[in-house]
C-alpha positions, 0 to 999 in steps of 0.5 A, a space after each residue: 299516631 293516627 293508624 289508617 290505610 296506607 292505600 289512602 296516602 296514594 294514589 292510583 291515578 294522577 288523573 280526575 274522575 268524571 267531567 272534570 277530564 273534559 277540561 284536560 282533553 280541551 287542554 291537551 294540544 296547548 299542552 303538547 305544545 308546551 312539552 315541546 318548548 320546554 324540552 327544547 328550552 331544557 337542552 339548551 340550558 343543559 348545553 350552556 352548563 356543559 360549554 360555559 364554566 362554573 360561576 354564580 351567573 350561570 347557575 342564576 341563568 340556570 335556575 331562571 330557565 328551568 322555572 320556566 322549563 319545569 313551570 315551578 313558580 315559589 312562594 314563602 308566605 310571610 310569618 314563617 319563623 326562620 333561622 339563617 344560622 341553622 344549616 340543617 332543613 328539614 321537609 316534607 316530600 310531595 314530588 320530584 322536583 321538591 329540591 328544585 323548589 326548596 332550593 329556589 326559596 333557601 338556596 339548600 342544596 338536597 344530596 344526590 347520586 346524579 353524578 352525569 350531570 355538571 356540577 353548575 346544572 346540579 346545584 342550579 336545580 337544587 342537588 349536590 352530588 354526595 356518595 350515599 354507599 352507605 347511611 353512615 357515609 352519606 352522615 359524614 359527607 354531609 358533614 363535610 360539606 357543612 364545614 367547607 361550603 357555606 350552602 345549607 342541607 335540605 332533607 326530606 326524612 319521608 324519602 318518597 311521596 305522599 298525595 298530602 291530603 292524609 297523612 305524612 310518611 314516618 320520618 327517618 331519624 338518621 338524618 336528625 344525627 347531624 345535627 342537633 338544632 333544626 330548622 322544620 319546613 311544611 312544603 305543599 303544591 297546587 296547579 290550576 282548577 282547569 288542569 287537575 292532574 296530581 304531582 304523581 301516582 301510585 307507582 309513577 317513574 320520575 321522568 313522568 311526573 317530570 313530564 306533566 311539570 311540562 305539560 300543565 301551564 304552572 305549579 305553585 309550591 308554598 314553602 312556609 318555615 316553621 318554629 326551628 326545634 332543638 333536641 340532642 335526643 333525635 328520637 325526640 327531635 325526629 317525632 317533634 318536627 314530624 309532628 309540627 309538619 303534620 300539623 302545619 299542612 292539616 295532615 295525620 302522622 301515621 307508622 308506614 315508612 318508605 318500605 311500606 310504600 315500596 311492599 304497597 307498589 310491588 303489590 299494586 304493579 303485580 295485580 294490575 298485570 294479572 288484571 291484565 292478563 285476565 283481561 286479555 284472556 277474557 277478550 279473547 275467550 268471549 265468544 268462541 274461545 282459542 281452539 285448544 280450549 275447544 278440543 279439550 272440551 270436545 274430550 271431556 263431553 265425549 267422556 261426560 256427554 250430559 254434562 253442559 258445555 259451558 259447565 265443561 267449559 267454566 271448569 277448563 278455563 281454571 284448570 286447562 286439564 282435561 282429567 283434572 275437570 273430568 275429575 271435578 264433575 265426577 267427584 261432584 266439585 262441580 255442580 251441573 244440571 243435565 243438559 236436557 238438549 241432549 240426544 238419546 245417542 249421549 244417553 245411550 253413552 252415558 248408560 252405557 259407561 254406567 253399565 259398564 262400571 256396574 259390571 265392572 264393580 261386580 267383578 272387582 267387588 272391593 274396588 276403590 270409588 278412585 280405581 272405579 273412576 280411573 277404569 271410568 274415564 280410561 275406557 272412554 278416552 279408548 272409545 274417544 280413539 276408536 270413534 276418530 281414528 286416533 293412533 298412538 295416544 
């Protein structure tokens, strides 16, 4: 396995860069348009499932409307190697609404947890409900179903999302356990030059990857079967089909699994809040910044008045404690210039404060450099009080 970045097999923005936003921009109102009639066509399919009863026709008519609702348009090219006797498929992973397209192209059924809706509505959209407590039960489920349903079952061993131009995640190998012959299907998906906008994103929700299936005009998935592999060793069976996968959609195999996606998401979301936070602070900090801020500065110049504002300032903005800065400067932490700006009366402080220190260090003789310190920064937070009149501080 070819090991690369995992950040490259995502990515962050389902939108282009540069010029080629323009095109969306244009696009946009036609699109909007397109949302609105597609939910509309969406709730009355969703009616007819709840109202009619289950049959083959109404689960043709199901399927039909949500082409249209969804803009999936299918495709099997010919000279794929295809069993019907093989019950078990496997593909790869590239959006949500894969079960809908794979069932379109091999009536398979894909397992799914989406018990509210009805049962006629599910298998028109390519779901079959199955209890998935566990993997074990989810193994012996699909058992069942293959010994009294004559529906075959789709698996996308990834169990996420790819933007298929890099790499493959690594496939599951339990769902190689239900069987030992299986049959491999390469799955990819393209939409119109002139709306570029990707199947998903980084850290994207399901109803909105749903939404731009609404909103671009059409997506055109390519279904093509590969040779069928037969292995009672799945660790085998797994690397085999995950190859020949790969191999078919011009893509590496790499080791990062679904949990590696999901550690890369939490990562991703946290830093784009701090991102956030940061930027929000920044805007609000730019020219005059919030008034507490302010006063702290205010108290560490009446303590250290050489030292620049917006070195005090820089400082403050890390610390949000006075003491703390005062600490920094005095123990040289932070670098400054003297102001040269400055009035004799701050310099007459200064030495004032270091007059007193001297005296100080003659008396206490064995003082510590942090005693000198604390001594330092106590009397001019006591001059601090005196000057504006404060009381119990």
């Amino acid at each position: 396995m070819s090991q690369i970045d995992i950040q490259d097999l995502f990515d962050k923005s389902r939108f282009p860069s540069g010029w080629r936003l323009a095109s969306i921009f244009l696009y946009t109102p036609v699109g909007l348009v397109l949302v609105l009639l597609r939910l509309l066509v969406a709730l009355q399919l969703w009616l007819i499932a709840v109202l009619l009863p289950d049959c083959n026709i109404l689960r043709t008519l199901l399927s039909h409307g949500f082409s249209f609702a969804f803009g999936i348009m299918v495709k099997v090219p010919e000279g794929g190697i295809k069993e019907n006797q093989l019950r078990i498929l496997i593909a790869n992973n590239i959006s949500v609404l894969d079960h809908f397209a794979l069932y379109k192209a091999t009536q398979a059924l894909t397992p799914s947890l989406w018990e509210e809706i009805p049962t006629a509505m599910a298998n028109a959209l390519g779901l079959q409900v199955m209890d998935m407590a566990s993997k074990d039960i989810l193994i012996a489920n699909i058992k069942h179903f293959l010994s009294t349903s004559n529906y075959k079952i789709v698996i996308q061993p990834e169990f996420g999302t790819t933007n298929s131009r890099v790499a493959l995640l690594k496939f599951n190998s339990w769902p190689f356990t239900v069987e030992a012959s299986v049959q491999p299907i390469a799955i990819k998906a393209w939409r119109p030059d002139f709306v570029p906008i990707g199947l998903s994103s980084l850290a994207s929700r399901w109803w909105t990857d749903v939404f731009w299936f609404m909103f671009v005009p059409y997506t055109v998935f390519t279904i093509k079967y590969l040779r069928t592999k037969q292995n009672p060793d799945c660790e085998a069976l797994v690397r085999d089909v995950e190859k020949d996968i790969a191999t078919s959609l011009g893509l590496q195999t790499t080791s990062y699994t679904v949990s590696d996606k999901v550690d890369f998401e939490k990562r991703y979301i946290m830093e784009k809040a701090q991102s956030r936070r940061f930027d929000r602070n920044s805007s609000s900090s730019q020219a005059v910044h919030s008034v507490e801020v302010q006063r702290m500065v205010r108290q560490v110049s009446e303590v250290l008045p050489l030292v620049p504002h917006n070195v005090i300032l820089r400082d403050l903005l890390k610390t949000r404690n006075v003491d703390i800065t005062i600490a920094n400067i005095l123990d040289g932490i932070v670098t400054y210039t003297p102001d040269s700006s400055q009035t004799v009366t701050a310099t007459a402080s200064l030495n004032q404060v270091q007059k007193n220190t001297v005296k100080d260090n003659s008396n206490l003789g064995s003082s510590s450099f942090q005693e000198r310190k604390a001594k330092m920064i106590r009397e001019a937070r006591e001059r601090y009080i005196q000057k504006h009149g404060l009381k119990n501080c």
